[in-house]
N, C-alpha and C positions, 0 to 999 in steps of 0.2 A: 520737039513741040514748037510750032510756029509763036512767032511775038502777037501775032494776031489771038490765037487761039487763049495765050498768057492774061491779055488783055483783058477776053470774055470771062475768066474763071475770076478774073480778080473781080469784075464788076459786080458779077455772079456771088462772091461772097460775101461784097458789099452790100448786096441787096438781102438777102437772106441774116446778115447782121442786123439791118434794120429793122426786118420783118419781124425778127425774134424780140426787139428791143420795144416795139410797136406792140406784141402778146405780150410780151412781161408787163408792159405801162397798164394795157386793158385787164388784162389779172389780179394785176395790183387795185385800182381803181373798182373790180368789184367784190373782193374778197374782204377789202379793207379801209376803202373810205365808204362804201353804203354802209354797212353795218353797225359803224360807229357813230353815225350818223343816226338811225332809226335806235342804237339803245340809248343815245340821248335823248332821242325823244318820248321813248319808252318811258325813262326814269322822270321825264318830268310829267309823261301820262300817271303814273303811280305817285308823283309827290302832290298832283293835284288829287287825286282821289285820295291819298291818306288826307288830305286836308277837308275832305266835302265827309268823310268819315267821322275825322275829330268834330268839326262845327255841328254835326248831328248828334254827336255824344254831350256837347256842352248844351246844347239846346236843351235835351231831356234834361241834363242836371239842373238848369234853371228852372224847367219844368216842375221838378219834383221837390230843388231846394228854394225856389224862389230867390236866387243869387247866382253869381256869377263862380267858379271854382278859385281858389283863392282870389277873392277880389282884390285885398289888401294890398298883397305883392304883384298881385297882375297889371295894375295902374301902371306900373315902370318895365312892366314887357317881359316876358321870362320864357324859358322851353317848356312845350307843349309835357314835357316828360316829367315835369315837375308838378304837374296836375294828374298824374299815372292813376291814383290811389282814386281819385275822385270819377274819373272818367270810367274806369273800370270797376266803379260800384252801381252806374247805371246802366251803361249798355256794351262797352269795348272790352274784349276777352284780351288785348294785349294793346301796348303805344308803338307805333311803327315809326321807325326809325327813317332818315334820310338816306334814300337809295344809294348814294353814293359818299361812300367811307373817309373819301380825303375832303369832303366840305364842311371847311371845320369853321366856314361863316356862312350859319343863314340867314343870319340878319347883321343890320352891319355897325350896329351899335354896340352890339356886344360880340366881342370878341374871344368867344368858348372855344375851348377842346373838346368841342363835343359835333356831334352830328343829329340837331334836333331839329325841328319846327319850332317858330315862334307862335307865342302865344301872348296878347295883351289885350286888359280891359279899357275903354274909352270915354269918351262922350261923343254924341252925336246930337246936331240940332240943340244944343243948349244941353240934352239930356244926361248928366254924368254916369259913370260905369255903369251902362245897359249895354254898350254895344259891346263888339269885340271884334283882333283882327286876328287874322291866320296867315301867316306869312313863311314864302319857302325858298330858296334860290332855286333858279332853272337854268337849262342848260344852254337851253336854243332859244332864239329871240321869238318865233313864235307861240312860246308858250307863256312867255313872261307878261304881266299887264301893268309892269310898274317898273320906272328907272331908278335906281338909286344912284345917285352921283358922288353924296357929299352927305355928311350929318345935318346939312342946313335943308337937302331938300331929300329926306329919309320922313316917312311916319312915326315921330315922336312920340312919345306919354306928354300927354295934357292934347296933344293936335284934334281939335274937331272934325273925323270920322266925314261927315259930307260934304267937308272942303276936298276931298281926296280923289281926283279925277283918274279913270284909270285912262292908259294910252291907247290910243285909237291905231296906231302905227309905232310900229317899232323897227330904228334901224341900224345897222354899226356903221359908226361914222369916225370921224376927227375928232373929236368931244364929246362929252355927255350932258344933255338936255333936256327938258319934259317940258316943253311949252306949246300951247295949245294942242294936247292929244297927240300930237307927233315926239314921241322918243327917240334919243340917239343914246348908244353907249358905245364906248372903247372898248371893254372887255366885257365877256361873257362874267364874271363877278358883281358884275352891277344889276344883272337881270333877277327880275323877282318877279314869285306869282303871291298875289294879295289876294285875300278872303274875308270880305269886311262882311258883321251882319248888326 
């Protein structure tokens, strides 16, 4: 076999190396990063709808009991799952849990081993415990409408409800920040969907 000929097989397998390396990369990329991607998004399609469910269940309760489901303890912010008993005497046959099993903060003040929704009474406009909020971590920044950075700029017990601007833009950056309707976070931890009513 000519050195010529040596040349072309070698070249020839170089190319066919790449090409295989080039399928693997595109196989990889749709097998494995779309997927993961859409059931994030999934899960935070479903943690907003457990949330537009639960805020339909307290509404009737206030409806029928003229209060709020434990108001007492709800002023300082508690799981949604802690009001189970009351919720499911007026409309919800079960309390749904947080889609995803290792989010053991969905709010970031309290620091549970659990996997819940939050749940707290407020004031709003001067008006004390009438309102309330529904709060859930998300996964992907466009589902989220609220930065949490820090306990100083997280939605508190006693905070007036329509001081609480949600984010107009959300983006990952260097720092995390919520000033005038443009959000920034470092990590996906700090993202949250708010449900004030």
């Amino acid at each position: 076999m000519s050195k010529k000929n040596k040349t072309w097989k070698n070249v020839l397998k170089w190319i066919l190396l790449i090409l295989l390396i080039i399928i693997v990369w595109i196989l990889y990329i749709i097998f494995f990063t779309r997927p993961r991607s859409v059931n994030l998004r999934t899960k935070d399609v479903v943690r907003k709808s457990d949330l537009s469910q639960i805020q339909t269940a307290i509404l009737i309760f206030q409806k029928d009991k003229w209060e709020r489901p434990q108001l007492s303890q709800a002023v300082n912010g508690m799981s949604v799952r802690w009001i189970e008993n009351e919720l499911i005497s007026v409309w919800m046959s079960y309390i749904p849990w947080d889609p995803i099993k290792s989010n053991l903060v969905s709010w970031l003040w309290d620091k549970t081993i659990t996997w819940n929704y939050m749940y707290m009474v407020s004031t709003r406009d001067w008006i004390s415990n009438w309102w309330f909020v529904l709060m859930a971590k998300m996964d992907e920044e466009w589902s989220s409408n609220r930065i949490v950075c820090d306990d100083e700029e997280n939605i508190k017990p006693g905070d007036d409800l329509a001081s609480i601007k949600p984010c107009e833009i959300v983006l990952k950056w260097e720092s995390c920040s919520n000033y005038n309707g443009v959000c920034t976070y470092i990590s996906t931890d700090q993202l949250r969907y708010v449900l004030i009513y």
